[in-house]
TORMARZA-615801 format. One record per residue (C-alpha): residue number from 1; x negated, y negated, z. Coordinates in steps of 0.001 Angstrom, whole numbers. Example, Ala and Ser with C-alpha at 12.3 -4.5 7.8 and 13.67 -1.06 7.14 Angstrom:
REM TORMARZA-615801
<node num="1" x="-12300" y="4500" z="7800"/>
<node num="2" x="-13670" y="1060" z="7140"/>
REM end
This chain:
REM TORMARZA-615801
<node num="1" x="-133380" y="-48156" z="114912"/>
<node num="2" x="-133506" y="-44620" z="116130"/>
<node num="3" x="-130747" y="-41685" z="116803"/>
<node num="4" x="-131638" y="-40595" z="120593"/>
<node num="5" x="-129813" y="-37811" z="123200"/>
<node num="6" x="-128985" y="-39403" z="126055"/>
<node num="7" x="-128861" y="-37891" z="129437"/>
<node num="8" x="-126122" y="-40288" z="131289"/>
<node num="9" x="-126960" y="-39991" z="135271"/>
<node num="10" x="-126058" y="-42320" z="138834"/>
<node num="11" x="-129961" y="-42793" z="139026"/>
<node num="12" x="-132227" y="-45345" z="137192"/>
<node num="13" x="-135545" y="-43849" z="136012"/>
<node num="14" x="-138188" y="-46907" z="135377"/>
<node num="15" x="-141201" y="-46433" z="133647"/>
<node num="16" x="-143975" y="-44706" z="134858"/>
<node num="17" x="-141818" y="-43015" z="137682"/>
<node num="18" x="-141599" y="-39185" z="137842"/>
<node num="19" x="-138761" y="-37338" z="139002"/>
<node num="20" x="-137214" y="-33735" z="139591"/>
<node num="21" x="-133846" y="-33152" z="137668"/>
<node num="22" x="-131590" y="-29585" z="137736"/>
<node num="23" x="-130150" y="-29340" z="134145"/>
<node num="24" x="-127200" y="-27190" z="134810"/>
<node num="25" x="-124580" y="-28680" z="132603"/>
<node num="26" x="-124301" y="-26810" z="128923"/>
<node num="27" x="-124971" y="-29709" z="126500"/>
<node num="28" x="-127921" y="-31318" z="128427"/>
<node num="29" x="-129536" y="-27722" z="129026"/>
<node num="30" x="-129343" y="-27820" z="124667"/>
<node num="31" x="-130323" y="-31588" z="124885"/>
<node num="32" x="-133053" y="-30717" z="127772"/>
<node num="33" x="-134433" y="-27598" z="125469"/>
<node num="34" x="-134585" y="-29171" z="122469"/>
<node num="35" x="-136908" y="-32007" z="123603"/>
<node num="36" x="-138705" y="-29347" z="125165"/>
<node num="37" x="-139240" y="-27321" z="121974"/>
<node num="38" x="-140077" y="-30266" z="120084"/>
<node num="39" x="-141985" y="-32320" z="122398"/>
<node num="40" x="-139848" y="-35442" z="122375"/>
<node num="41" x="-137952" y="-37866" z="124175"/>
<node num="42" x="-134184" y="-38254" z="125778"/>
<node num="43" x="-132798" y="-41163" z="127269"/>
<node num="44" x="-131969" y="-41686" z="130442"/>
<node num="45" x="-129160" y="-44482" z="130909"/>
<node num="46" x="-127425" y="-44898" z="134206"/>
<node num="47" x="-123358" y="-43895" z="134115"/>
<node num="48" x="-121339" y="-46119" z="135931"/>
<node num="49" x="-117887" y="-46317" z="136056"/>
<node num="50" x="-117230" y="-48654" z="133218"/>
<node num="51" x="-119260" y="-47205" z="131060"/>
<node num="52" x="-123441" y="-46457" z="130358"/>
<node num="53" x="-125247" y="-49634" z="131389"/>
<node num="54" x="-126721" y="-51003" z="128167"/>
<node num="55" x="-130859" y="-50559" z="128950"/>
<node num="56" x="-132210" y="-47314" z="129685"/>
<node num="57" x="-135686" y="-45573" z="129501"/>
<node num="58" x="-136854" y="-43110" z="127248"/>
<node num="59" x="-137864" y="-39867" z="129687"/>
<node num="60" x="-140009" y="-36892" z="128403"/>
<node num="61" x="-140227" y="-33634" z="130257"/>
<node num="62" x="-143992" y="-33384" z="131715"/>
<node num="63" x="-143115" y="-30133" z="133895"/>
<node num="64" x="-140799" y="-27058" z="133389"/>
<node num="65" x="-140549" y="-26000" z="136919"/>
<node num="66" x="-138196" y="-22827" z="136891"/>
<node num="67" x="-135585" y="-21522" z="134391"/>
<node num="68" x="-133055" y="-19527" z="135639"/>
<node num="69" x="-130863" y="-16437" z="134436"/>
<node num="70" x="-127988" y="-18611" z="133703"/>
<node num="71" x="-129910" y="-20877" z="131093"/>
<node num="72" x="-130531" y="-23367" z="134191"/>
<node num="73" x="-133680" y="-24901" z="134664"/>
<node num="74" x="-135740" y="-26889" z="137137"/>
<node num="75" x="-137957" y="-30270" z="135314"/>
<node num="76" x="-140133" y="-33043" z="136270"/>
<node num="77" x="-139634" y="-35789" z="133935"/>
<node num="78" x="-141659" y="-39118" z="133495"/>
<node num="79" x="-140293" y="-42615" z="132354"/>
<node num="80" x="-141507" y="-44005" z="129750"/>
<node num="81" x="-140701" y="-47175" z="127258"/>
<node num="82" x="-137325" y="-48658" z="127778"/>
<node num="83" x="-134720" y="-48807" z="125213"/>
<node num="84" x="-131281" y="-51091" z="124533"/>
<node num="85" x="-128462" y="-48849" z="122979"/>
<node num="86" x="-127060" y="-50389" z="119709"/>
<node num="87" x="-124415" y="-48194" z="119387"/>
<node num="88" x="-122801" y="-44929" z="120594"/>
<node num="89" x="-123043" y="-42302" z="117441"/>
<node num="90" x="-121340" y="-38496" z="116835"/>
<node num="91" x="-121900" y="-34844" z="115464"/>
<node num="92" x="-123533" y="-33576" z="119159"/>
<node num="93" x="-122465" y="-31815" z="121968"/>
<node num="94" x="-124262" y="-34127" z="124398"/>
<node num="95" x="-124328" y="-38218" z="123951"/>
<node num="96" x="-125980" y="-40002" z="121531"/>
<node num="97" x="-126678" y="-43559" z="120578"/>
<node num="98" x="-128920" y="-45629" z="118008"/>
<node num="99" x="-131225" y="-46964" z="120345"/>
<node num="100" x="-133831" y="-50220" z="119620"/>
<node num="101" x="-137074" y="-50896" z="122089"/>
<node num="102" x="-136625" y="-53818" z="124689"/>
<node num="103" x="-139850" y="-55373" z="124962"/>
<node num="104" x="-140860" y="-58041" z="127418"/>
<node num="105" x="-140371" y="-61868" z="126368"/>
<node num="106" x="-142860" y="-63052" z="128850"/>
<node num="107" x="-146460" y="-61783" z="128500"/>
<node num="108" x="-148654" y="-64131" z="130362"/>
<node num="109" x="-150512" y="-62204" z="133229"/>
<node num="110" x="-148619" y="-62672" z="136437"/>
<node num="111" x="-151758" y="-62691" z="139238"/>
<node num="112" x="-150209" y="-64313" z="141782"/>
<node num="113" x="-146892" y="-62295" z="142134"/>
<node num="114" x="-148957" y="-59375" z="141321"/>
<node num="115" x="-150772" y="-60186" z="144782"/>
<node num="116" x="-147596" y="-60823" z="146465"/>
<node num="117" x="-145618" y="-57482" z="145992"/>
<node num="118" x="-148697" y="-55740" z="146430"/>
<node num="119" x="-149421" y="-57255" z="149715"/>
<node num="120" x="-145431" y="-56480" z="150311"/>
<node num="121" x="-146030" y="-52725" z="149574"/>
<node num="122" x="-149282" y="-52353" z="151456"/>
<node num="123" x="-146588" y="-53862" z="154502"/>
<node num="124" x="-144014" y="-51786" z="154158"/>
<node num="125" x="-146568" y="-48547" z="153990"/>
<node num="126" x="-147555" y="-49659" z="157002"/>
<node num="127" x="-143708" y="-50236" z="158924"/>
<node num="128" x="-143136" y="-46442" z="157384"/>
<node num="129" x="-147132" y="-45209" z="158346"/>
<node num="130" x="-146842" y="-43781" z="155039"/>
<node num="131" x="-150307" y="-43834" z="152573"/>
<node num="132" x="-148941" y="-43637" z="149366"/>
<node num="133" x="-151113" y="-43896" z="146116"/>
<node num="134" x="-151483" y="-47449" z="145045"/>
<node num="135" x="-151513" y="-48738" z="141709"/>
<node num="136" x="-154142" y="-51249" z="140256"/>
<node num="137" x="-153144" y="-54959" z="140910"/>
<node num="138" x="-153961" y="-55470" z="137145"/>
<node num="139" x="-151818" y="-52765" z="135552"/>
<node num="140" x="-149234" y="-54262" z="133307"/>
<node num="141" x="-146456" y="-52596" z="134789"/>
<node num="142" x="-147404" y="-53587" z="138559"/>
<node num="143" x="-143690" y="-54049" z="139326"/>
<node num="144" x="-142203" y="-50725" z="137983"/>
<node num="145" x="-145467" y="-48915" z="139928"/>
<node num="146" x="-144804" y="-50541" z="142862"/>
<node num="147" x="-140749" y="-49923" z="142554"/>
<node num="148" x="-141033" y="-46394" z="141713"/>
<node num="149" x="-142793" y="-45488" z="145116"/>
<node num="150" x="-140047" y="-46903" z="147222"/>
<node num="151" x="-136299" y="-45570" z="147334"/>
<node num="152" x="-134021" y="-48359" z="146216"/>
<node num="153" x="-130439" y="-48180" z="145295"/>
<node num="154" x="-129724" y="-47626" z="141408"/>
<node num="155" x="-128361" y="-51057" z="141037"/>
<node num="156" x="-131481" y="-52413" z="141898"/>
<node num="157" x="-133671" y="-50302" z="140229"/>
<node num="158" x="-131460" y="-51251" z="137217"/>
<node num="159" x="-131759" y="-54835" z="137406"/>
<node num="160" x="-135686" y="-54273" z="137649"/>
<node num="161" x="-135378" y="-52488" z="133915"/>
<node num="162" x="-133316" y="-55370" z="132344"/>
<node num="163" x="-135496" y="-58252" z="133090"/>
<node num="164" x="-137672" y="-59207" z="130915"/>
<node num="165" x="-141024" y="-60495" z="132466"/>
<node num="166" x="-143632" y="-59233" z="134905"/>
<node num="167" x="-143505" y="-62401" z="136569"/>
<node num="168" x="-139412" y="-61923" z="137436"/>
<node num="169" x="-139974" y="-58325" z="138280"/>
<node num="170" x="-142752" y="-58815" z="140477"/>
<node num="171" x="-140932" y="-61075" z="142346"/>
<node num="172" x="-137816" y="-59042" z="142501"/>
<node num="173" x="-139719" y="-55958" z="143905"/>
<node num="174" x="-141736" y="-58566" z="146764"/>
<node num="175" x="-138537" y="-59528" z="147829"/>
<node num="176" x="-136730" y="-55669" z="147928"/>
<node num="177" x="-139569" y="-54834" z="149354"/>
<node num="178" x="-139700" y="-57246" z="152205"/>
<node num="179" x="-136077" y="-56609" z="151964"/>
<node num="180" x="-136457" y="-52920" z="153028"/>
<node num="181" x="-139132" y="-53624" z="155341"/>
<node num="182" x="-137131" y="-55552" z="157718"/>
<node num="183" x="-134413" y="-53271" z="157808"/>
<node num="184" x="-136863" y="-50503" z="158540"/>
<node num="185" x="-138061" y="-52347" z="161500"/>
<node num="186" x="-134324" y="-53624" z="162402"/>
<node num="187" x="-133441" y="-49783" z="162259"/>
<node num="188" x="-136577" y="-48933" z="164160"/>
<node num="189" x="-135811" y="-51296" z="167118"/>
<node num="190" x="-132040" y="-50144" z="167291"/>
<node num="191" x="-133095" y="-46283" z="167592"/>
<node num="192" x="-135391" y="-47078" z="170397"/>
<node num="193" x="-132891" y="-49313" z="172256"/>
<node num="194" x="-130277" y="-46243" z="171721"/>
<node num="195" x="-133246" y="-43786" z="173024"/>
<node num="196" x="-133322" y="-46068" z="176279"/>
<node num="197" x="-130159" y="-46688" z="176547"/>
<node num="198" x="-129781" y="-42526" z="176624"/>
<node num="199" x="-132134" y="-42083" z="179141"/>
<node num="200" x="-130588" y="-44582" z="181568"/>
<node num="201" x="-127542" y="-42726" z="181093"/>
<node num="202" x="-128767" y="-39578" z="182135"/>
<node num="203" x="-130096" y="-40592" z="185243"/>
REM end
């Protein structure tokens, strides 16, 4: 068991997954400097309006952007192991809970959904005619990889951090994925009908 700051957000930040935050807010700028300083970890838990969702990930700064004037500054941070809070605790300015590590249950090597979402990604880069940087179809966390280069709702991206095997993850992320990629084209389709539709009109 272990005494961690928590940063309490409406985002989800999986593992491996990099992302900008603006600490602005008093006690997260102390929480924000002090893992700076001492080159440790926060968590990052999503806030919802119940409560903080029980599984978060532990986030370390990799990047001080910009600081400000004001004491604001400008971060990259990177996910890293995920964490299950045991317990809210006291004494800080900013939240903090006894945290304990939330491991996977399932550890047999998932090939075939591995192959699946990848092929999924490698579809949707194409609907988008994006070439984004592709992970390895044998890393051993294919599914967060693959999740962390598409935008998908926090709700989502939360479910994805409380399963416990590759296998149920990969399959999760195949189907968001194709998910995503069929409303792409839906939304694709629509604008060009609305593009003809406009030109019609203006003759």
């Amino acid at each position: 068991m272990e005494e961690l700051g928590l940063f309490p957000l409406g985002m989800v930040l999986l593992p491996t997954e990099r992302v900008p935050l603006h600490i602005f807010e008093p006690r997260y700028r102390e929480l924000l400097r002090e893992c700076i300083d001492e080159e440790r970890d926060f968590g990052l838990v999503l806030a919802e309006d119940d409560g903080l969702r029980p599984v978060g990930t532990r986030a370390r700064v990799t990047e001080l952007l910009e600081e400000f004037d004001d004491g604001r500054f400008n971060v990259i941070v990177t996910g890293g192991e995920r964490f299950r809070i045991a317990g809210l605790t006291e004494g800080r300015s900013f939240t903090t809970a006894n945290v304990e590590p939330f491991a996977d249950e399932d550890a047999e090597p998932p090939a075939d959904e591995a192959t699946v979402a990848l092929a999924a990604f490698r579809a949707l880069a194409q609907i988008v005619e994006a070439e984004p940087e592709e992970p390895s179809l044998d890393s051993p966390q294919l599914a967060f990889e693959l999740a962390a280069r598409v935008a998908l709702p926090p709700p989502m991206k939360q479910q994805l951090l409380e399963l416990r095997s590759e296998r149920e993850r990969l399959r999760l992320v195949a189907e968001l994925l194709d998910a995503t990629g069929r409303a792409t084209v839906l939304e694709q389709e629509l604008a060009e009908r609305a593009s003809r539709n406009g030109s019609r009109v203006r003759r």
